[in-house]
N, C-alpha and C positions, 0 to 999 in steps of 0.2 A: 777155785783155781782155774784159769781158761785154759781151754784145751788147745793146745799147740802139735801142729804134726812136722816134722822136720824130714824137707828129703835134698838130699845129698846126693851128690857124683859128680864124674866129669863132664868135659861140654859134649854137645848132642847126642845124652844117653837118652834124653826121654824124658829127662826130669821136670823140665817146665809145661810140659805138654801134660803130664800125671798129675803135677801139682795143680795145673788149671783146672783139669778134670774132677779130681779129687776134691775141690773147695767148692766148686759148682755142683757137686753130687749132696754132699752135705750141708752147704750150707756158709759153705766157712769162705773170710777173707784168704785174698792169697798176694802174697808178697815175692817178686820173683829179685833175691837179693844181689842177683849176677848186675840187674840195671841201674843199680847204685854205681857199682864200679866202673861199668861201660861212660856210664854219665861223667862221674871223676877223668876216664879217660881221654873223653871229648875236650873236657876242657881244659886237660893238658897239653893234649894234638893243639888247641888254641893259643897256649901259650901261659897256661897257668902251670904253678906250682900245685903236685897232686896233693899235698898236705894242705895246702890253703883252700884248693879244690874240695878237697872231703869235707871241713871245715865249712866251707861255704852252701853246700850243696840244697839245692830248694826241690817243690816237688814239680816247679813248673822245671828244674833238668829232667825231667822222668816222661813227658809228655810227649815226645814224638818218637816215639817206642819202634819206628822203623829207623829211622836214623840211627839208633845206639845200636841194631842189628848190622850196621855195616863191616864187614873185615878187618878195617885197621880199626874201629872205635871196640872189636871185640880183642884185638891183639893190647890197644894200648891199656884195655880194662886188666888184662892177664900180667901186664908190667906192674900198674900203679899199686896190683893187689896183693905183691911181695912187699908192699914197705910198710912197716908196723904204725905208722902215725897215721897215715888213711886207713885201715881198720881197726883202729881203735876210735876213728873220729866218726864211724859209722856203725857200733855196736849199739847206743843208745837208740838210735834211731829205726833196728831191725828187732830190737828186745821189746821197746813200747809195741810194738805191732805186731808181736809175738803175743802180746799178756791181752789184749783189747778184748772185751767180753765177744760171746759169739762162735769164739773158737777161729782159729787161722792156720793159716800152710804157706811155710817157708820154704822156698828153695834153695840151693847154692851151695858151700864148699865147703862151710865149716857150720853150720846150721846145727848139726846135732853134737855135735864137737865142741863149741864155744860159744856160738850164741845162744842156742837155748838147750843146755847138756840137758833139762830137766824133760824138755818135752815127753807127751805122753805116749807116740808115737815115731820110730825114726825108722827112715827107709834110703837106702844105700842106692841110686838107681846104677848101672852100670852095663856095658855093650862093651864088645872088642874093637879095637883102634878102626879096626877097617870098614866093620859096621858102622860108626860113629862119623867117618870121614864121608861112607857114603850118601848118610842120609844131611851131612852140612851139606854137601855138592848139591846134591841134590835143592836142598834148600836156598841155597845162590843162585843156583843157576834158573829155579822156579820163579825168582823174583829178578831175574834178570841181570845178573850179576855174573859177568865173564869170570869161571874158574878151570883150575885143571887140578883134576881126580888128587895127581899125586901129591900137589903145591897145600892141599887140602889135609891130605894123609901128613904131610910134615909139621903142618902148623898141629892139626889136634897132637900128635906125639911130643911137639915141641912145650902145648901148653900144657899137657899131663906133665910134663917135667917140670914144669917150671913150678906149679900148681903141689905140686906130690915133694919138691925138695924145699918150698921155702921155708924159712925160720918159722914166722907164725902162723899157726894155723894153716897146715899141709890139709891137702885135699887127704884125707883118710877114712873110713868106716869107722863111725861110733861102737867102742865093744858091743852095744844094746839094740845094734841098728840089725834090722832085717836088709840081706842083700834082695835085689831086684835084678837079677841081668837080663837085659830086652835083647839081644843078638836075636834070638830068635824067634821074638816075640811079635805078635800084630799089636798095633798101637791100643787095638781095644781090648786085647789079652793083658797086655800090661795095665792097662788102666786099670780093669775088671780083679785083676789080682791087689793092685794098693787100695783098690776101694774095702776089700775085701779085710786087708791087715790094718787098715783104720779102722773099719767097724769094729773090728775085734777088741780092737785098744779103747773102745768110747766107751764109756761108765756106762 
């Protein structure tokens, strides 16, 4: 059975920064499943249907990995990812690269929840709204991107919402999942600590 580590939470807990960490520590593929949907939402912004969009989706959408970090391509990723026909047209495609021998780390929103409830590892990452908003700002603005602190603080609150109320697959903690909250964490405490609860889970 290949060893799958699934980690979960909202946007800028820490979890794609842990999951890079974590797969380059070990060894393992890492799949950050948030670019699937950012991608879907790009080529909505263009003028696709997101269901045809998911449908269609190749790996050369996944390629310029700064592009799908822009504001609106992360707001229209948090739209497209409430309608059940785009994630369902995108389960196949996060589960084969969940099972690929070697071992892998999934990140994203329902990872331990419904795409791979089996994994052998699951980790909840989580930070307070205000933490979370400071360290996006931060992140816009380090890349050059004109933000204001609050406009930031609104959207993470608005996408926890949106993210935590939809029909499928609500952003929630796996009964099985280990929480992670970084609020107060240095980024190599956090790491240091999932490195730590994956070893634990490897045969």
């Amino acid at each position: 059975m290949a060893f799958c580590v699934a980690i979960d939470g909202p946007a800028a807990a820490g979890k794609g920064t842990i999951a890079r960490a974590v797969a380059a520590h070990f060894g393992f593929a890492h799949l950050d499943t948030g670019l699937l949907y950012r991608a879907v939402g790009r080529r909505m912004l263009a003028g696709e249907r997101p269901e045809d969009a998911a449908a269609a989706l190749a790996p050369d959408d996944l390629a310029d990995e700064n592009a799908l970090r822009r504001p609106e391509i992360a707001d229209a990723a948090s739209k497209v990812a409430v309608i059940p026909e785009v994630r369902a047209a995108l389960v196949d495609f996060q589960r084969a690269f969940a099972a690929r021998a070697g071992g892998a780390v999934l990140d994203g929103r329902d990872i331990g929840t419904v795409i791979c409830p089996d994994a052998r590892v699951k980790l909840f990452v989580t930070a307070s709204p205000e933490t979370r908003a400071e360290r996006r700002f931060a992140e816009l603005t380090g890349r050059g991107i004109a933000a204001e602190y609050e406009d930031v603080l609104a959207d993470v609150r608005a996408r926890d919402a949106r993210d935590s109320a939809r029909a499928t697959a609500p952003l929630v903690a796996a009964p099985d999942a280990t929480l992670l909250d970084t609020t107060t964490l240095s980024i190599e405490a956090a790491v240091a600590e999932a490195v730590r609860l994956v070893g634990a889970g490897r045969p």
